[in-house]
C-alpha positions as CSV (number, residue, x, y, z in Angstrom):
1,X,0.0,0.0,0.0
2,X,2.7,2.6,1.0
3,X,4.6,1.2,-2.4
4,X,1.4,2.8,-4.8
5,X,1.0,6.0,-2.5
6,X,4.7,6.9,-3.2
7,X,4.5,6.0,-6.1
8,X,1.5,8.0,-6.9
9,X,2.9,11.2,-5.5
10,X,6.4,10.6,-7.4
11,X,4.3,10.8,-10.6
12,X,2.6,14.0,-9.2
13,X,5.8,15.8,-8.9
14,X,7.3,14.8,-11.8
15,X,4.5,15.9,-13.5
16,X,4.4,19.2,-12.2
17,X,7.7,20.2,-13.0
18,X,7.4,20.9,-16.1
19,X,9.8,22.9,-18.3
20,X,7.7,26.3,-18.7
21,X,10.3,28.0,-20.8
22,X,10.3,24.7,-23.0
23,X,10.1,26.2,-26.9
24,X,10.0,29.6,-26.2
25,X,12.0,31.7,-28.3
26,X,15.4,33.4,-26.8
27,X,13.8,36.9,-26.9
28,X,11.1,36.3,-25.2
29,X,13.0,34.5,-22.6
30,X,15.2,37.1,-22.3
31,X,11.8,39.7,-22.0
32,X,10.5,37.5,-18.9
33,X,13.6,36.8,-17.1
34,X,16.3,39.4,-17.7
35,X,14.3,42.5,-18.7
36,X,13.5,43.0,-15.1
37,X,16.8,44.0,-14.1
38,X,18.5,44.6,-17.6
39,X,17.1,46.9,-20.1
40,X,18.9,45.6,-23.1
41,X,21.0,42.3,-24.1
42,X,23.3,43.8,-25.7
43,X,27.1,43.9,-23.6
44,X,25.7,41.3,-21.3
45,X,27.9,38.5,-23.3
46,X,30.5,40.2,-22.9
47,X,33.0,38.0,-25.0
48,X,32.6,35.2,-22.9
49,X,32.1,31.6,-24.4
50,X,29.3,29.9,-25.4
51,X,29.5,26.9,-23.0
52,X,30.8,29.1,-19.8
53,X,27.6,31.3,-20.4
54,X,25.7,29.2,-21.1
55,X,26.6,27.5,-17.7
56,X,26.1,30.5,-15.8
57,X,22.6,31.0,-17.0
58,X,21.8,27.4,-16.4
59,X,23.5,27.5,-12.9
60,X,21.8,30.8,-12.2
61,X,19.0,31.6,-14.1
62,X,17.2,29.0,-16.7
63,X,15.1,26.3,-16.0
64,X,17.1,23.3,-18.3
65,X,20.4,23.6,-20.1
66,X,18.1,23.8,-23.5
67,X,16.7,27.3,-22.9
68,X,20.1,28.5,-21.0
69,X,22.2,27.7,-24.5
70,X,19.4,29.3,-26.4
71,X,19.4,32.6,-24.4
72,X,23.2,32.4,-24.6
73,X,23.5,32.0,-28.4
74,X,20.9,35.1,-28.0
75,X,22.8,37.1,-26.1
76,X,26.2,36.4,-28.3
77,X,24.3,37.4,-31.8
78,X,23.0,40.6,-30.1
79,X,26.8,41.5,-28.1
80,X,28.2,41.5,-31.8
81,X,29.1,45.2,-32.8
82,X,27.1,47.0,-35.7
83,X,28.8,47.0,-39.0
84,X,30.6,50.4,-39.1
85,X,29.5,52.6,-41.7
86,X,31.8,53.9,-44.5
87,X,32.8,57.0,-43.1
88,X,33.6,60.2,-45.2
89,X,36.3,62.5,-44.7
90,X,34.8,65.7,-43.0
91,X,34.8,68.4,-44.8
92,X,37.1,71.6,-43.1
93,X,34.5,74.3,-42.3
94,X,35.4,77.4,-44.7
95,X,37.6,79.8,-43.4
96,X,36.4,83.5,-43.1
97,X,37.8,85.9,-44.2
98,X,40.6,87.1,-41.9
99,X,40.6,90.5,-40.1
100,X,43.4,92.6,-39.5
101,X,45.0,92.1,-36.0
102,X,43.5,95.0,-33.7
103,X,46.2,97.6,-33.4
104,X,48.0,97.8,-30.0
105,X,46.9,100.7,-27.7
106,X,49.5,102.3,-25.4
107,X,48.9,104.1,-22.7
């Protein structure tokens, strides 16, 4: 008898913990879990790699090793910097016209 009632409440937990971040996409991971306290991804890699972040988030703050290597390979493709533009020289502002020196007053 005690065999099926432990038995029975094994299943029960098991079955309630379930993976609630299972499928959801990085960004919205990121939007319900890190948004609270970090208003952007970007920087938070930091140049770190993949499999120590991804570590840390598991260790820290995902619920399974799938969504922390997710929200890692997020947060790698957003730390990448923007393409630079192709710059143009500036231009030199034009030069007035010069003005005599002011004469020297003595006194």
């Amino acid at each position: 008898m005690m065999t099926v009632a432990a038995a029975a409440v094994l299943t029960v937990t098991v079955a309630a913990a379930q993976n609630l971040d299972a499928g959801k996409p990085p960004a919205k991971l990121f939007a319900e879990g890190c948004a609270t306290c970090h208003r952007s991804p970007r920087g938070l890699a930091k140049g770190r790699f993949s499999l120590t972040l991804s570590w840390f988030l598991r260790d820290h703050y995902a619920t399974s090793s799938d969504s922390a290597k997710a929200l890692a390979a997020y947060l790698e493709s957003v730390d990448t910097p923007p393409p630079r533009a192709a710059t143009k020289p500036a231009k030199k502002p034009a030069r007035s016209a010069s003005r005599p020196p002011k004469p020297v007053q003595s006194q």
